[in-house]
C-alpha positions as CSV (number, residue, x, y, z in Angstrom):
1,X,2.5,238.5,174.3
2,X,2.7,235.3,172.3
3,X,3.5,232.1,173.9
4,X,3.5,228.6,172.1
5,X,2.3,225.2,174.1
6,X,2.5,221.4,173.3
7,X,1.3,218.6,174.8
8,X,4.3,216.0,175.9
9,X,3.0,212.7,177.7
10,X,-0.3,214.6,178.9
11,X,0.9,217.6,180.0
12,X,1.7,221.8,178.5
13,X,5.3,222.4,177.7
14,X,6.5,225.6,176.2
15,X,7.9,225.2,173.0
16,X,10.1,228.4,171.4
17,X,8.3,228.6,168.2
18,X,5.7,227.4,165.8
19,X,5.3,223.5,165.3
20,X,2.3,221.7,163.5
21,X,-0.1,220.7,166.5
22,X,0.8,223.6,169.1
23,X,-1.3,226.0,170.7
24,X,-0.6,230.1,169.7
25,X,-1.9,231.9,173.1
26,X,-2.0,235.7,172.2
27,X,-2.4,237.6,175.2
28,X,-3.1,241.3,174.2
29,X,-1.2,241.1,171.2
30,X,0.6,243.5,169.5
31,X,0.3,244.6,165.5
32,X,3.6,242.6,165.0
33,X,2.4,239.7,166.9
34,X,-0.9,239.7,165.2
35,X,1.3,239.6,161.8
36,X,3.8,236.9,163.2
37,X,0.6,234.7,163.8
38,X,-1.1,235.3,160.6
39,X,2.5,234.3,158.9
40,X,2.8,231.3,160.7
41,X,-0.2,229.9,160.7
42,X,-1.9,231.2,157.6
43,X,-4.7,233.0,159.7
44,X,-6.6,235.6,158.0
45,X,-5.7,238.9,160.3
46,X,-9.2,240.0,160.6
47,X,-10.0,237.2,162.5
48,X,-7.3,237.5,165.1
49,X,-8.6,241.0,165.7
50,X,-12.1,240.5,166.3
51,X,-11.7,239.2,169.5
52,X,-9.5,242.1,170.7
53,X,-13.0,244.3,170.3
54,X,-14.3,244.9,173.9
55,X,-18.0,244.9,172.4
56,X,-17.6,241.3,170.5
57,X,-20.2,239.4,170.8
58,X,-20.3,235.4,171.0
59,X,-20.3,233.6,167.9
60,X,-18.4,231.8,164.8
61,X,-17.3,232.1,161.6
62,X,-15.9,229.4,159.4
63,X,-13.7,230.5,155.6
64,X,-12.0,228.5,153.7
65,X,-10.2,226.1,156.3
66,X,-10.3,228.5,158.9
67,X,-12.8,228.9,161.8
68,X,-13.3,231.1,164.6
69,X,-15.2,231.2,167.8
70,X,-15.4,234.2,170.0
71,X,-17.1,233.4,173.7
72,X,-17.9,235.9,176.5
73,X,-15.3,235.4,179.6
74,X,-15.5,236.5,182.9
75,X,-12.6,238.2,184.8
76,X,-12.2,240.1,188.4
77,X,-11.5,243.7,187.5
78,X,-9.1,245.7,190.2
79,X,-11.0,246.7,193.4
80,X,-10.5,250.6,192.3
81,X,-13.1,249.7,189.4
82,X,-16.4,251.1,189.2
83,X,-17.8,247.0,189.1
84,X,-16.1,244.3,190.2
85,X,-16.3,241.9,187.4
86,X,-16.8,241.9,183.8
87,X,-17.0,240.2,180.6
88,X,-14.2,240.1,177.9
89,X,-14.1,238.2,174.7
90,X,-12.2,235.0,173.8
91,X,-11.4,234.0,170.5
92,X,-11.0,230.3,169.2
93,X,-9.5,229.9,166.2
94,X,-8.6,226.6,164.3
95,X,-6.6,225.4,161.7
96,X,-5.7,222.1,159.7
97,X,-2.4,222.6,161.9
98,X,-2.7,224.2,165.0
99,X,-5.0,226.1,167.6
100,X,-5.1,229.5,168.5
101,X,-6.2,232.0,171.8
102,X,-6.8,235.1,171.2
103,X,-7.5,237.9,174.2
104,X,-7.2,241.7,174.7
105,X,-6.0,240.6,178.3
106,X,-2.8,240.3,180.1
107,X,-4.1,236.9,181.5
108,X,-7.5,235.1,180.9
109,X,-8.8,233.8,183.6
110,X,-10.2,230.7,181.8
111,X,-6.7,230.4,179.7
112,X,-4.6,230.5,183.2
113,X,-6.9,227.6,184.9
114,X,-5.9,225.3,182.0
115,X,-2.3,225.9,182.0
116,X,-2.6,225.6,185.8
117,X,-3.2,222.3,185.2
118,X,-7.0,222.3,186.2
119,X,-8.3,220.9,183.4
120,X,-7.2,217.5,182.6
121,X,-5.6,215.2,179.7
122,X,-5.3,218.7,177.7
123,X,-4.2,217.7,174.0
124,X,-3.0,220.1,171.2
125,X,-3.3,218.1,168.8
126,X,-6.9,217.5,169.2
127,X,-8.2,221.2,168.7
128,X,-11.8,220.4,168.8
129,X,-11.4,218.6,171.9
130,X,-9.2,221.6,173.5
131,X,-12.2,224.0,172.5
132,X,-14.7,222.1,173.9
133,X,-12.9,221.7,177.5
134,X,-12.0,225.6,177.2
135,X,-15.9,225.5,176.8
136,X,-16.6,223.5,180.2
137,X,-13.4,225.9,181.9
138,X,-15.1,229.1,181.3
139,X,-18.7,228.0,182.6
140,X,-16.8,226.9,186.0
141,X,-15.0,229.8,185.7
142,X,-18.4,232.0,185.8
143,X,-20.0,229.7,188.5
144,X,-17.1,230.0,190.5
145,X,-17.3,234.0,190.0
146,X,-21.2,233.8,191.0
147,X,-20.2,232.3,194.4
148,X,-17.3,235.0,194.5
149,X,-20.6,237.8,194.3
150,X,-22.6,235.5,196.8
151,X,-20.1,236.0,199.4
152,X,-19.7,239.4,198.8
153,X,-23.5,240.2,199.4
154,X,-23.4,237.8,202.6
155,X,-21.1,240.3,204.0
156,X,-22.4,243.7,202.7
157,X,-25.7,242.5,203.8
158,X,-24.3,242.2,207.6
159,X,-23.3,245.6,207.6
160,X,-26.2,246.7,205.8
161,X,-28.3,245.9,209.4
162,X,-26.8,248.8,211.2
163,X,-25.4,251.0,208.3
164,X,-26.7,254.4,208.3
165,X,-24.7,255.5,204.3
166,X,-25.2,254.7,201.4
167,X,-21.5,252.8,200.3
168,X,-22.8,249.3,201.3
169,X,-26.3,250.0,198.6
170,X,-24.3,251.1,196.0
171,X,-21.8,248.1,196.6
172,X,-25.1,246.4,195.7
173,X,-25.7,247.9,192.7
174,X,-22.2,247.3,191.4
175,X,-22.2,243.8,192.0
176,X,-26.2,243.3,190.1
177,X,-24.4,245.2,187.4
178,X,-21.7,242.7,187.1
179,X,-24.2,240.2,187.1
180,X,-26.1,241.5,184.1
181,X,-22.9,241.4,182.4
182,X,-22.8,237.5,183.3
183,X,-26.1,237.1,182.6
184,X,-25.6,238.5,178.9
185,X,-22.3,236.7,177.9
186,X,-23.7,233.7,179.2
187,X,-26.8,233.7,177.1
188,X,-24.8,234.6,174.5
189,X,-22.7,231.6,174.9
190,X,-25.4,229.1,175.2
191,X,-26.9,230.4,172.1
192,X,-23.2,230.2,170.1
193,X,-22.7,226.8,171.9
194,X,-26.6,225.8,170.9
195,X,-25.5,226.6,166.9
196,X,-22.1,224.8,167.1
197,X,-24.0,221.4,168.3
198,X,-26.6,222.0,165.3
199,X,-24.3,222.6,162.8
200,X,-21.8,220.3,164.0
201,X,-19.0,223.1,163.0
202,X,-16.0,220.6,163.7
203,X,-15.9,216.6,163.8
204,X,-17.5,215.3,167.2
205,X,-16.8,212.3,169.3
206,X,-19.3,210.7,170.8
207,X,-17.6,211.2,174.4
208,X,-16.8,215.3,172.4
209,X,-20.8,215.3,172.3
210,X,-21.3,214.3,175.7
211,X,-18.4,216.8,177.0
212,X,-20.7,219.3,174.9
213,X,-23.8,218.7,176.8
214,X,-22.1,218.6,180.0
215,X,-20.6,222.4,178.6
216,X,-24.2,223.5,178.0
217,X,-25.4,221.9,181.3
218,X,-22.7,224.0,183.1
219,X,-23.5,227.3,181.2
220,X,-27.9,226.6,182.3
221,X,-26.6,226.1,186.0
222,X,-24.4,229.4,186.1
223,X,-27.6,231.3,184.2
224,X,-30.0,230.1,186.4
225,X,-27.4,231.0,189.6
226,X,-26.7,234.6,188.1
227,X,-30.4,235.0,187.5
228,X,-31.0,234.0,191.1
229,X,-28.4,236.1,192.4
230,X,-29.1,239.3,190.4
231,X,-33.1,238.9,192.0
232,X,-32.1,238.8,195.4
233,X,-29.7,242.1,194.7
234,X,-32.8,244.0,193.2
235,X,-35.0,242.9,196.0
236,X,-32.5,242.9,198.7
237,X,-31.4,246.8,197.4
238,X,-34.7,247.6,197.9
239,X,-35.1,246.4,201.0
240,X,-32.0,247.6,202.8
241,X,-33.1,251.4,201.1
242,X,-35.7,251.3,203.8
243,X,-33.5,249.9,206.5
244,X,-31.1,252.5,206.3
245,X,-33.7,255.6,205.8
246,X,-35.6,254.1,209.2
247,X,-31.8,253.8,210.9
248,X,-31.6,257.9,209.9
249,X,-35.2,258.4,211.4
250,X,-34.4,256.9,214.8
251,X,-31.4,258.7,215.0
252,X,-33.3,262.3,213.6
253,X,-36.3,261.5,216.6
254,X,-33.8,260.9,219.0
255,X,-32.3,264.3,218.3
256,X,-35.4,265.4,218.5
257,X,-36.6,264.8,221.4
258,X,-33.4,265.3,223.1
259,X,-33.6,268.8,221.6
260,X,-37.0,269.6,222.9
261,X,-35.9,268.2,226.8
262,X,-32.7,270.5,226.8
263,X,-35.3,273.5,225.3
264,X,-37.7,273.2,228.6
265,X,-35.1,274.4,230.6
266,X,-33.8,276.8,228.6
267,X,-37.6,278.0,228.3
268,X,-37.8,278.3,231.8
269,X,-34.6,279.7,232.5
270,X,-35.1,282.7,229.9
271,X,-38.6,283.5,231.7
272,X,-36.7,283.9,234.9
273,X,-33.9,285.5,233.5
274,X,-35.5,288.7,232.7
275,X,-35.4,292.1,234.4
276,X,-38.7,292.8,235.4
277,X,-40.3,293.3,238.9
278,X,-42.7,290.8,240.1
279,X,-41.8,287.6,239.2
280,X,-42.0,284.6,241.3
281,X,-39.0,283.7,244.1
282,X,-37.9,287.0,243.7
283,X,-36.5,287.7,247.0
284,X,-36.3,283.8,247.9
285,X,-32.7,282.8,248.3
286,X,-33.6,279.5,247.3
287,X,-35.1,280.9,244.0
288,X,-32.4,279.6,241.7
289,X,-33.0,275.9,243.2
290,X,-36.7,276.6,242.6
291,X,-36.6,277.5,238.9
292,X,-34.3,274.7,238.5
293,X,-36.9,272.4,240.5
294,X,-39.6,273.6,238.2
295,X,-37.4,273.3,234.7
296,X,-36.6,269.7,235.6
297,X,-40.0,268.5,236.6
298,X,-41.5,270.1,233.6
299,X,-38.8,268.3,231.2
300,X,-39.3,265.2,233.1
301,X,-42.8,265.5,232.6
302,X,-42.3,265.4,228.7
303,X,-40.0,263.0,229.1
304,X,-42.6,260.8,230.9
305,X,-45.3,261.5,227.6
306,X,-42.5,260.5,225.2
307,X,-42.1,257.3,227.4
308,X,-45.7,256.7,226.9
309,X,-46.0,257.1,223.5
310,X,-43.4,255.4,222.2
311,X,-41.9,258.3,221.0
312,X,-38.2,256.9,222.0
């Protein structure tokens, strides 16, 4: 889906078409759409599909006028997924006359917060300025998806206390896979961001420079918070492994033992029960009360040792 954006009096409109100074977003494009672009904006159509590979990594190319930048995004898959977020490419691409988004998804999270309106005094004019705030936009967008996973473990892990399965450990697992994912994109995008401030790819600013730093100041934070997060997973997994294995042994001794107290009189019982002359309360017409006396003293007797020892 293609949809064009201008800036009038500091704020996105929608325009029908291709002016000078817009903003192309391509949200999982189509061949045609691809073309359309590459028509109207002179874009070579290689470039628009590099960041509609799934396994792009973060980086940028500059030819002949043209220059593209593909960063690692995060976005919430649907809860049916085997992980609950991932990493998908976004590409940057600039011309002398416009700007353009490229994304193999329906709706970028990063590309939605802007044209919510959370990102402020949004120009398309001034491309390098747009990329550089779409810069700052997707680090808040992964810290903000960090916290999401933080949450998430705060409540697995108070089910965890008294959980006796295995769902809530491999809930776990899913989320340190999603932060590995984080983790990954994000060093990739502090290294792609590290080269563009090097090699000053596009005319800076000094307040574009300092909105750079504060980009690469945001991307350390949500590194370090992932890191931090996808520790206390691995540990935490580890941990709860034990919890729930010791949850199954309480409940397997308590089986036990009941087991072995519902056996004494069953062990009694059978002794008494056969048909043989000579066994004890014979004749007694109390007899059945006896046995039964004698079964539940010699099962509360075990049940007494078990008391002792800590057995229950």
């Amino acid at each position: 889906m293609l949809t064009y954006y201008r800036s009038i009096g500091g704020k996105l409109a929608t325009v029908e078409s291709y002016v000078d100074g817009c903003w192309i977003d391509a949200a999982n494009p189509t061949p045609e759409e691809l073309a359309r672009i590459s028509r109207e904006t002179g874009l070579d159509l290689d470039y628009l599909k590099y960041p509609l590979d799934p396994d792009e990594r973060s980086r940028f190319e500059r030819d002949e006028g043209q220059l593209l930048i593909i960063m690692q995004t995060s976005y919430r898959l649907p809860e049916d997924s085997d992980i609950p977020y991932d990493t998908v490419p976004l590409g940057i691409l600039h011309t002398d006359h416009c700007i353009v988004t490229v994304c193999m998804l329906e709706e970028n999270p990063v590309i939605k917060d802007v044209l919510s309106g959370l990102v402020r005094r949004v120009s398309t004019v001034k491309r390098n300025r747009l990329t550089l705030q779409l810069f700052l936009r997707n680090a808040q967008r992964f810290l903000i998806d960090v916290r999401q996973i933080n949450k998430r473990v705060d409540t697995i892990e108070d089910k965890l206390e008294h959980s006796q399965q295995n769902r809530e450990i491999l809930n776990l697992l899913k989320l340190e896979k999603s932060l590995v994912y984080f983790m990954t994109g994000l060093k990739a995008n502090e290294a792609m961001m590290e080269r563009v401030k090097r090699d000053r790819i596009f005319e800076m600013y000094e307040e574009d420079a300092d909105l750079l730093d504060d980009v690469l100041i945001e991307n350390l934070q949500a590194i370090e918070m992932a890191t931090i997060a996808s520790n206390i997973l691995t540990s935490m997994a580890g941990a709860f492994a034990s919890v729930i294995s010791n949850n199954v042994n309480q409940v397997v001794k308590v089986l036990t033992v009941t087991t072995i107290l519902v056996a004494i009189p069953t062990l009694v019982s059978g002794f008494f029960g056969m048909n043989v002359d000579g066994l004890p309360f014979h004749d007694n017409p109390y007899g059945f009360w006896l046995v039964m006396a004698v079964a539940m003293a010699v099962a509360s007797v075990i049940a007494y040792l078990f008391y002792r020892w800590k057995v229950f």
